[in-house]
C-alpha positions as a LaTeX table, in Angstrom:
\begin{tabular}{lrrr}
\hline
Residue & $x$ (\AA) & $y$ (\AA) & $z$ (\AA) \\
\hline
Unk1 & $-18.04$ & 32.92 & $-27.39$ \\
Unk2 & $-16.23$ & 35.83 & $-28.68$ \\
Unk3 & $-15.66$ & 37.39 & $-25.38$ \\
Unk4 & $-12.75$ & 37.65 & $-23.05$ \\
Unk5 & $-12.63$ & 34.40 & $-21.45$ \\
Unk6 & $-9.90$ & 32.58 & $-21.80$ \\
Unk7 & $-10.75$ & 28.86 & $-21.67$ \\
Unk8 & $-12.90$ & 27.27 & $-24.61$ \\
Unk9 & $-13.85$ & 23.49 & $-24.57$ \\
Unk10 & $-14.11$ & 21.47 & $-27.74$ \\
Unk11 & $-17.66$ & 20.80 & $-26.76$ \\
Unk12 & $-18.76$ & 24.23 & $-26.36$ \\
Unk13 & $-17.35$ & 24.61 & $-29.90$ \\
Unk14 & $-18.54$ & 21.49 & $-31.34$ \\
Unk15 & $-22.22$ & 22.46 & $-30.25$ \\
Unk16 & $-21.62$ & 25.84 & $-32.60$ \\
Unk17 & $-21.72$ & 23.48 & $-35.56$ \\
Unk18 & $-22.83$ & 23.49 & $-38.29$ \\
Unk19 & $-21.79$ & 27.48 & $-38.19$ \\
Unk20 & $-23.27$ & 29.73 & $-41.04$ \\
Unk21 & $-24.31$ & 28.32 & $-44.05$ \\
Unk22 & $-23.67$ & 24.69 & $-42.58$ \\
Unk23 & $-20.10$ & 25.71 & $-42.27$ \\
Unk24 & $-18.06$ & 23.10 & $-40.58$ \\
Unk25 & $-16.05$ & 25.27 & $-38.82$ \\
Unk26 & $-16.67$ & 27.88 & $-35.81$ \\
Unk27 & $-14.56$ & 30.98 & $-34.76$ \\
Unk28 & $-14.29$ & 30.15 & $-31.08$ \\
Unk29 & $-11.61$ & 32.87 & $-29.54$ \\
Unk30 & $-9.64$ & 35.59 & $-30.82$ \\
Unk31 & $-6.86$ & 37.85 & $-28.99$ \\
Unk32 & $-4.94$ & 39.91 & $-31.61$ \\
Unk33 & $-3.62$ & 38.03 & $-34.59$ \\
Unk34 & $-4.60$ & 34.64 & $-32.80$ \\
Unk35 & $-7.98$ & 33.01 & $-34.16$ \\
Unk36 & $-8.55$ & 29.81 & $-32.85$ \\
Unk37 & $-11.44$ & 27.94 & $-34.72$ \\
Unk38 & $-13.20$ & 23.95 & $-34.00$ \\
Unk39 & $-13.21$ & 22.21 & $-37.69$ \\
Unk40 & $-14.83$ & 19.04 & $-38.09$ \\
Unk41 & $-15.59$ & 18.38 & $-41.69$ \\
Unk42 & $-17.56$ & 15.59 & $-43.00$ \\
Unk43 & $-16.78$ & 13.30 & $-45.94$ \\
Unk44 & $-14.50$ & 15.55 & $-47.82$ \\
Unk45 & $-12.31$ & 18.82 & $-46.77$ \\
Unk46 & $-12.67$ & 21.41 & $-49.21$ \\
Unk47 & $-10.35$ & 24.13 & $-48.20$ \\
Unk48 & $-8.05$ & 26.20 & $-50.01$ \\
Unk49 & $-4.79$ & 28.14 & $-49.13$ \\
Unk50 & $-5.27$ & 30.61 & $-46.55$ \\
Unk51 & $-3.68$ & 33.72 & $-46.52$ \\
Unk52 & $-2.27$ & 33.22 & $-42.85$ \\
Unk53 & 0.24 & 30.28 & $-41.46$ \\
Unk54 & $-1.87$ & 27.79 & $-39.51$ \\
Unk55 & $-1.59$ & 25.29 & $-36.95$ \\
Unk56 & $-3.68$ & 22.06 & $-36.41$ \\
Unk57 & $-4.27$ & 20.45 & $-33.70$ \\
Unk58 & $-6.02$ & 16.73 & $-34.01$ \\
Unk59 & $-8.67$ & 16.55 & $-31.33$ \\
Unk60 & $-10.04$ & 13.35 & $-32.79$ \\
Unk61 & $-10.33$ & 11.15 & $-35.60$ \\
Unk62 & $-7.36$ & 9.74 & $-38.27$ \\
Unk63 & $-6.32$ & 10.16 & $-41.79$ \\
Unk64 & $-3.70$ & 11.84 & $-43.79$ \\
Unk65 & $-2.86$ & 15.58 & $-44.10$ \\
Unk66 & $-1.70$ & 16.90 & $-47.57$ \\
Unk67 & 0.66 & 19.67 & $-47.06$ \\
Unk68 & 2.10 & 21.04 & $-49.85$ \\
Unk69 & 3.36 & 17.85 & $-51.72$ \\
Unk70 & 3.73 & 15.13 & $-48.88$ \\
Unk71 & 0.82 & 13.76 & $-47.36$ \\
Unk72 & 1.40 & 12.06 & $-44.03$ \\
Unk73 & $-1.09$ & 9.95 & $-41.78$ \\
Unk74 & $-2.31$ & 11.82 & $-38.83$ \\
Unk75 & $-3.66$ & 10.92 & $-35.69$ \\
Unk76 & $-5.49$ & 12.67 & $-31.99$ \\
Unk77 & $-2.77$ & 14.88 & $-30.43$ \\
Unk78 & $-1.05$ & 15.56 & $-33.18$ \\
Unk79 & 0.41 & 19.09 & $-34.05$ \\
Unk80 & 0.18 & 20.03 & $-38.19$ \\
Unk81 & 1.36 & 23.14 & $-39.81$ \\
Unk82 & 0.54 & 24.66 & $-42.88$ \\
Unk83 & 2.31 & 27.61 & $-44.34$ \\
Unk84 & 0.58 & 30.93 & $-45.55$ \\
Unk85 & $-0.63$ & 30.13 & $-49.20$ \\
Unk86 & 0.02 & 26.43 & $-49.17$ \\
Unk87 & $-2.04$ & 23.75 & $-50.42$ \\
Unk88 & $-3.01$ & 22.16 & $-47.35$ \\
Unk89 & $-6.16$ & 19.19 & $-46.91$ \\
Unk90 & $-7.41$ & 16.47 & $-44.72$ \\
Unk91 & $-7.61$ & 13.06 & $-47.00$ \\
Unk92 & $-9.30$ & 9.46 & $-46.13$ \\
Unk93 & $-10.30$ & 10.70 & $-42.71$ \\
Unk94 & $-12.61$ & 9.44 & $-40.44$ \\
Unk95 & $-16.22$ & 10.77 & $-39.88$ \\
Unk96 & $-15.52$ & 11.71 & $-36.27$ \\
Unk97 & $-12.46$ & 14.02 & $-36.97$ \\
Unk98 & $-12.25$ & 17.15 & $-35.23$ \\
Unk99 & $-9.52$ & 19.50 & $-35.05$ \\
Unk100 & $-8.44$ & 23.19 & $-33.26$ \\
Unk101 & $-7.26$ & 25.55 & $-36.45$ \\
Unk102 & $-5.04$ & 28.45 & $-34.77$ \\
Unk103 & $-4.56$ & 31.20 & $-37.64$ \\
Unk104 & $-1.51$ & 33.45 & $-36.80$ \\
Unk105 & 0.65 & 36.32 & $-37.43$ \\
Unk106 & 0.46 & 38.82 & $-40.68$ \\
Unk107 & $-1.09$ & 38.15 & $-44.04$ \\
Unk108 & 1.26 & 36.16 & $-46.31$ \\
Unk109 & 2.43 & 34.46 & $-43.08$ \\
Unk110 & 5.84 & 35.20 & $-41.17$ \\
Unk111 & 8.92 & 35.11 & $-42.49$ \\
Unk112 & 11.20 & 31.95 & $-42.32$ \\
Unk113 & 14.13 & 32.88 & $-40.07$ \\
Unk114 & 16.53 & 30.34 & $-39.00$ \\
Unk115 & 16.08 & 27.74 & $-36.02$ \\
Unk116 & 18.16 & 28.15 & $-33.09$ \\
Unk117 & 19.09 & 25.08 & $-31.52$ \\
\hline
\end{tabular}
């Protein structure tokens, strides 16, 4: 699925899973610093900080995100960030969750700069 195309469906990247290893994530598309990967873990969400910022976006399924020190509940369509380095789960989440991870910009993540209104 690593080619040029540039329309991936949730189910063409939900029947990738398990990946490698029974991974519960799959690369889907790339396009330079872009990743975009399907995540759907089951029972517990071990990650750890990644060295890139990273966006979530709920496909399905509800719980709370732990980001840094709040944890929030989440919900389908909903749009999470997490920060280059921060500590960054899915808690008390349903079996059927599934989410996009988009992994962006440099190493260490991009530098704050201020919001223009």
């Amino acid at each position: 699925m690593l080619d040029d195309r540039r329309r991936v469906t949730v189910k063409e990247g939900m029947a990738r899973l398990p990946g490698p290893l029974g991974a519960r994530f799959v690369r889907v598309f790339e396009h330079g610093s872009l990743v975009a990967e399907i995540y759907a873990p089951l029972g517990n969400d071990p990650q750890t900080p990644h060295t890139r910022d990273e966006v979530y976006v709920v496909v399905q399924g509800t719980g709370f995100f732990l980001n840094g020190a709040k944890r929030e509940p989440f919900g389908p369509g909903d749009f999470l960030f997490a920060a280059a380095g921060e500590v960054h789960r899915f808690e008390d989440f349903t079996d059927d969750l599934v989410v996009w991870i988009l992994f962006y910009g440099p190493e260490g993540g991009e530098i704050h700069a201020p919001r223009h209104a």
